[in-house]
VEXDREN-2710 file (C-alpha; in Angstrom, 1 decimal):
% VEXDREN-2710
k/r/px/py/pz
1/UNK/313.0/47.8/137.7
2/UNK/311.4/44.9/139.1
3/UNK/308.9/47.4/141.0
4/UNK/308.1/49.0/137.8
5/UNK/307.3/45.7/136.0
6/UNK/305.0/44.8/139.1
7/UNK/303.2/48.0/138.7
8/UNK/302.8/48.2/135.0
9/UNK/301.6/43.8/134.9
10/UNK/299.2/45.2/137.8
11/UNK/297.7/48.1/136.3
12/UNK/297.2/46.5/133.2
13/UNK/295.4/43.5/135.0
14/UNK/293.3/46.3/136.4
15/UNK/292.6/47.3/132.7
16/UNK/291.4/44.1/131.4
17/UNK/289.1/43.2/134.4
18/UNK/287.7/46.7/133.9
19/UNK/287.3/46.1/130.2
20/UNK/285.6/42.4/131.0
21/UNK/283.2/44.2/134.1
22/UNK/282.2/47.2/131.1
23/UNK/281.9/44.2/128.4
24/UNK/279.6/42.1/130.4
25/UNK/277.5/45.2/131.4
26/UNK/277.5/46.3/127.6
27/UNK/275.7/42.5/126.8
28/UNK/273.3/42.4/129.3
29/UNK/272.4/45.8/128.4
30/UNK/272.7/44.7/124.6
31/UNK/270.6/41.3/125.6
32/UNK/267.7/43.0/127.3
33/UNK/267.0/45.6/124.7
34/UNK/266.7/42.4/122.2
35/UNK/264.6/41.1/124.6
36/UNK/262.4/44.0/124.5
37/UNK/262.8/44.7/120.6
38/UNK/261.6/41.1/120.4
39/UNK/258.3/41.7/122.6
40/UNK/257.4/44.3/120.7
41/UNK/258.7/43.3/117.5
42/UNK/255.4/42.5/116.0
43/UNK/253.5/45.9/115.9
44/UNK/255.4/46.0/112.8
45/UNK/252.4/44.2/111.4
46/UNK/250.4/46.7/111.8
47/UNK/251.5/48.7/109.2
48/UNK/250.1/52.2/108.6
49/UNK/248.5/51.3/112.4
50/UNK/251.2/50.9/114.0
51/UNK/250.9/54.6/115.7
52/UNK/247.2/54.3/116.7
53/UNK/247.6/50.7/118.2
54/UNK/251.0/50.1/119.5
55/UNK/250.0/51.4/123.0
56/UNK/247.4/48.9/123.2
57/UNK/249.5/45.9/121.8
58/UNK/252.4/47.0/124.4
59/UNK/249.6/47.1/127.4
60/UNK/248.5/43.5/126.0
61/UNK/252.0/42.1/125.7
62/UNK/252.2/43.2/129.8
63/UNK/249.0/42.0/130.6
64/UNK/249.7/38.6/128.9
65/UNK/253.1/38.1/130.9
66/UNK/251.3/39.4/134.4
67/UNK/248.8/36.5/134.2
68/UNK/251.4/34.4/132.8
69/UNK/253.9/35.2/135.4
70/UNK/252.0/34.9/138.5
71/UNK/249.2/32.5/140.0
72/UNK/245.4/33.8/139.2
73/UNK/244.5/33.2/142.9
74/UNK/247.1/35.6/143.6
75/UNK/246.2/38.1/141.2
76/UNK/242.4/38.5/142.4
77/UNK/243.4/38.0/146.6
78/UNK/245.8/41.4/145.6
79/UNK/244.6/44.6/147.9
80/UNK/245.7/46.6/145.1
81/UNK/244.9/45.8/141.3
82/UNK/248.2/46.6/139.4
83/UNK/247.1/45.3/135.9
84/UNK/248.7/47.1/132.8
85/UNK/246.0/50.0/131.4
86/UNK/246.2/52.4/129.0
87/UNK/244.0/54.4/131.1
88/UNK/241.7/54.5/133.5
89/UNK/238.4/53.6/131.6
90/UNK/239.8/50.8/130.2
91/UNK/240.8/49.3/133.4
92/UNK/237.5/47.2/134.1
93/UNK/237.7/45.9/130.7
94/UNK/241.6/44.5/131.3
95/UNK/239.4/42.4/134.3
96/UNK/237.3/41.2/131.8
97/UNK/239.9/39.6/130.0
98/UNK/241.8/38.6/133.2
99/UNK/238.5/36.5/134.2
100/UNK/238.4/35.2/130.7
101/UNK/242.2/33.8/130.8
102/UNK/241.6/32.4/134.2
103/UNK/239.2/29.9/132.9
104/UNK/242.2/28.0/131.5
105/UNK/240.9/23.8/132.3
106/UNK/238.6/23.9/128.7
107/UNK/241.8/24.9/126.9
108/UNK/244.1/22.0/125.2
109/UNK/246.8/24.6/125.5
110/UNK/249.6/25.9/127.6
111/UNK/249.0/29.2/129.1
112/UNK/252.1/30.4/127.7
113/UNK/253.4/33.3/125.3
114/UNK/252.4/31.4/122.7
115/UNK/248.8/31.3/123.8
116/UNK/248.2/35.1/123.0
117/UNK/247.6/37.0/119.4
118/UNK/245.9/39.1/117.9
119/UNK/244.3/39.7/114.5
120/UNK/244.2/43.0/112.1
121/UNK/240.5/42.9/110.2
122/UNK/238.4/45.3/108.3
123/UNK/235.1/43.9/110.2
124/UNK/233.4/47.7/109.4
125/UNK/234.4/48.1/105.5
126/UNK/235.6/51.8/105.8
127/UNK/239.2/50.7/105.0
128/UNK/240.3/50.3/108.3
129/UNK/241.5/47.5/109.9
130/UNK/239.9/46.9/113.4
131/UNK/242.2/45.0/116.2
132/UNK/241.2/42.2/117.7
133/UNK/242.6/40.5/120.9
134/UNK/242.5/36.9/120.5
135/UNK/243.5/33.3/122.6
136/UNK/245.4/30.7/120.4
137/UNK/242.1/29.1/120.0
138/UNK/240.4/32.6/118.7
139/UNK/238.6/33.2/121.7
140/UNK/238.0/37.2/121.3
141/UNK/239.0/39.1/124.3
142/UNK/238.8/43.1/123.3
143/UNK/238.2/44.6/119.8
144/UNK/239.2/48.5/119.5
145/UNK/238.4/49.9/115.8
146/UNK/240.1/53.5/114.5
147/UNK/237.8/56.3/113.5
148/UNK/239.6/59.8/112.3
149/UNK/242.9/58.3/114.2
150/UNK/241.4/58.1/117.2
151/UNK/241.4/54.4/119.0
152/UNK/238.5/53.0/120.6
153/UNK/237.7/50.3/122.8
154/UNK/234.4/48.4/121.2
155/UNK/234.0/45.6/123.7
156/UNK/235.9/43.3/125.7
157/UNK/234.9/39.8/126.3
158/UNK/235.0/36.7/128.8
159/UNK/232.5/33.5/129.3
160/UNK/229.6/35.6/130.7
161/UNK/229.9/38.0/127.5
162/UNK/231.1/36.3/124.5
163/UNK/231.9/37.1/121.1
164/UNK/232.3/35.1/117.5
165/UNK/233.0/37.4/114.6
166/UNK/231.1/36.2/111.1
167/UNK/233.5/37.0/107.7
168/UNK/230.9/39.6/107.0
169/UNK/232.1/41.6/110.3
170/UNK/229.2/40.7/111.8
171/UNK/229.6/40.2/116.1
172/UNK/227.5/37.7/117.3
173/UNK/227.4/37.8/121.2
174/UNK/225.4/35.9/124.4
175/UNK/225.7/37.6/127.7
176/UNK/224.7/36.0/130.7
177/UNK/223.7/37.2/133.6
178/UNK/222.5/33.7/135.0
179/UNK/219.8/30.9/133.8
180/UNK/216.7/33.4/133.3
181/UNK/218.3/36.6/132.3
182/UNK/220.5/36.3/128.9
183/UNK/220.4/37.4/125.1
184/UNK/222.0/37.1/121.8
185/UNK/222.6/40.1/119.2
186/UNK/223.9/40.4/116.3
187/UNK/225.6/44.0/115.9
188/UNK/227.9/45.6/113.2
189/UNK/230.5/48.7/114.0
190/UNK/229.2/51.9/112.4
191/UNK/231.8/53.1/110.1
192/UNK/231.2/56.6/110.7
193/UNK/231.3/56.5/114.8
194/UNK/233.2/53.2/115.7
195/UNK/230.2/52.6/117.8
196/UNK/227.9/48.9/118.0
197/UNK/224.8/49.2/116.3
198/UNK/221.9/46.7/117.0
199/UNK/221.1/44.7/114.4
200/UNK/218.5/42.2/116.5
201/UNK/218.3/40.5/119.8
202/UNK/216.8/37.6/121.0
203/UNK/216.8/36.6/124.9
204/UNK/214.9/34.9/127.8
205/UNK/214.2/37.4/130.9
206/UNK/212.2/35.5/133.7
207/UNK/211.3/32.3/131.7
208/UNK/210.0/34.7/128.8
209/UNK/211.3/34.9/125.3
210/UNK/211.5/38.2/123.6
211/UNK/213.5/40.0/120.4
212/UNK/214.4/43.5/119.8
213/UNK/214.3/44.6/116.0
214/UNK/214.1/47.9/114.5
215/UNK/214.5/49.1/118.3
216/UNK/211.1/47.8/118.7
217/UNK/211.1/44.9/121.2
218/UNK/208.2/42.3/121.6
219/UNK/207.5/39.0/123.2
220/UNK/207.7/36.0/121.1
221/UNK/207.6/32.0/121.9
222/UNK/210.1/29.2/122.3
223/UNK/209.3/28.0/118.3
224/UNK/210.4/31.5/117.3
225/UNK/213.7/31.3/119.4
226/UNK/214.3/28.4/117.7
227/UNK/213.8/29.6/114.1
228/UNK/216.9/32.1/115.2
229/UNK/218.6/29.7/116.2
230/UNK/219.0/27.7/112.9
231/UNK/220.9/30.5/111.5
232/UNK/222.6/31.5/114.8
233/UNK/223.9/28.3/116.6
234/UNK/224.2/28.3/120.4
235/UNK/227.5/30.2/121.1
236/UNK/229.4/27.9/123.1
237/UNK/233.3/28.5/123.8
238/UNK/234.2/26.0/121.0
239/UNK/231.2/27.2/118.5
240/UNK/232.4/31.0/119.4
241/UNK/236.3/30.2/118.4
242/UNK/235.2/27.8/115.2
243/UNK/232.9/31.1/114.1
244/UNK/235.4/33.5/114.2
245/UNK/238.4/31.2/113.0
246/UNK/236.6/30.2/110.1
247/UNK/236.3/34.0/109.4
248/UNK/239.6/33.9/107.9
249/UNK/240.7/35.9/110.5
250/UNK/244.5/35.5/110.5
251/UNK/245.9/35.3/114.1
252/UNK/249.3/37.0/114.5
253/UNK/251.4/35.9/117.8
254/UNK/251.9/38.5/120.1
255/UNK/255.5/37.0/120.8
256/UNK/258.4/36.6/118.5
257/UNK/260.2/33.8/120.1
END
């Protein structure tokens, strides 16, 4: 009798410990897919765009916790480059943005999840929001637009190529390629291609100042570079970020916490 008992109190302990091992399992299991429902719990903003754009808000939720995650000299001494892309034409432009977030010592802010967002804006007036890639301070990193469902990458940005947004959906950009080699434009996203029209471009290319307008390009002087520049203000990293903040641009963290 005593036997039996000793068997039954041991096979039940067996049962319970089981129970508590398939219980634990069960939470973690339970606790990672919040975890994950949580990362991604904000393409539920996008509404009626959810479909078109959730790929590239799940690639930018990775890329966010790579460079997050490990040390940028790391990253760029890696033989092989293992940043998140949606495929491989976009893969230069995810190094764009990786240079861009590397430049982190201008910033009054933690490179953390809560640094990174993104906005939902109708910059080409056909009725369909555009999505913008943006730093806590609105520093632009990528804009794709949607044109007959179909996403496309306009641009992606970092300090050499850099991008304010006007709340007529105007992009103003400078691009650098050193001290006597850089230009601004002003461009606007076709509604019927998704593509960047020119709308004019003023530069320096060997000490000489030039603009493009009407595709027709011409040399001009310093006094007319400066009459550009009273309606277009040198685009520093903080005139950039006060430009397209005071857009009304509404940023939208890519984290729930």
């Amino acid at each position: 009798m005593k036997k039996l008992f000793y068997c039954f109190c041991l096979i039940l302990s067996m049962l319970l410990a089981l129970l508590i091992v398939v219980s634990v399992g069960c939470n973690a299991k339970q606790s990672h897919k919040s975890q994950k429902e949580s990362m991604l719990s904000n393409t539920d903003d996008l509404g009626e765009l959810d479909i078109n754009y959730l790929e590239i808000i799940r690639a930018y939720q990775e890329f966010a916790l790579y460079i997050i995650d490990k040390d940028i000299e790391a990253v760029f001494q890696d033989d092989v480059f293992t940043l998140p892309n949606i495929d491989e034409t976009l893969h230069y432009h995810w190094e764009n943005m990786l240079i861009e977030t590397s430049i982190w010592s201008y910033r009054d802010f933690l490179k953390d999840k809560d640094a990174f967002g993104f906005a939902l804006a109708d910059l080409n007036h056909d009725e369909v929001d555009e999505l913008i890639l943006l730093l806590k301070d609105y520093t632009i990193l990528a804009i794709f637009t949607n044109i007959n469902n179909e996403v496309a990458l306009i641009d992606a940005y970092w300090s050499k190529h850099r991008c304010a947004i006007y709340n007529t959906g105007i992009l103003y950009t400078l691009t650098s390629s050193g001290a006597s080699q850089w230009y601004y434009r002003t461009q606007y996203i076709s509604s019927q291609s998704g593509e960047l029209k020119l709308l004019q471009e003023y530069g320096n290319s060997n000490d000489e100042y030039y603009k493009v307008i009407d595709g027709e390009k011409c040399s001009i002087n310093e006094k007319d570079f400066i009459e550009f520049r009273k309606e277009y203000p040198v685009l520093s990293d903080v005139t950039a970020s006060d430009i397209t903040k005071k857009s009304k641009i509404e940023f939208i963290p890519l984290f729930v916490q």
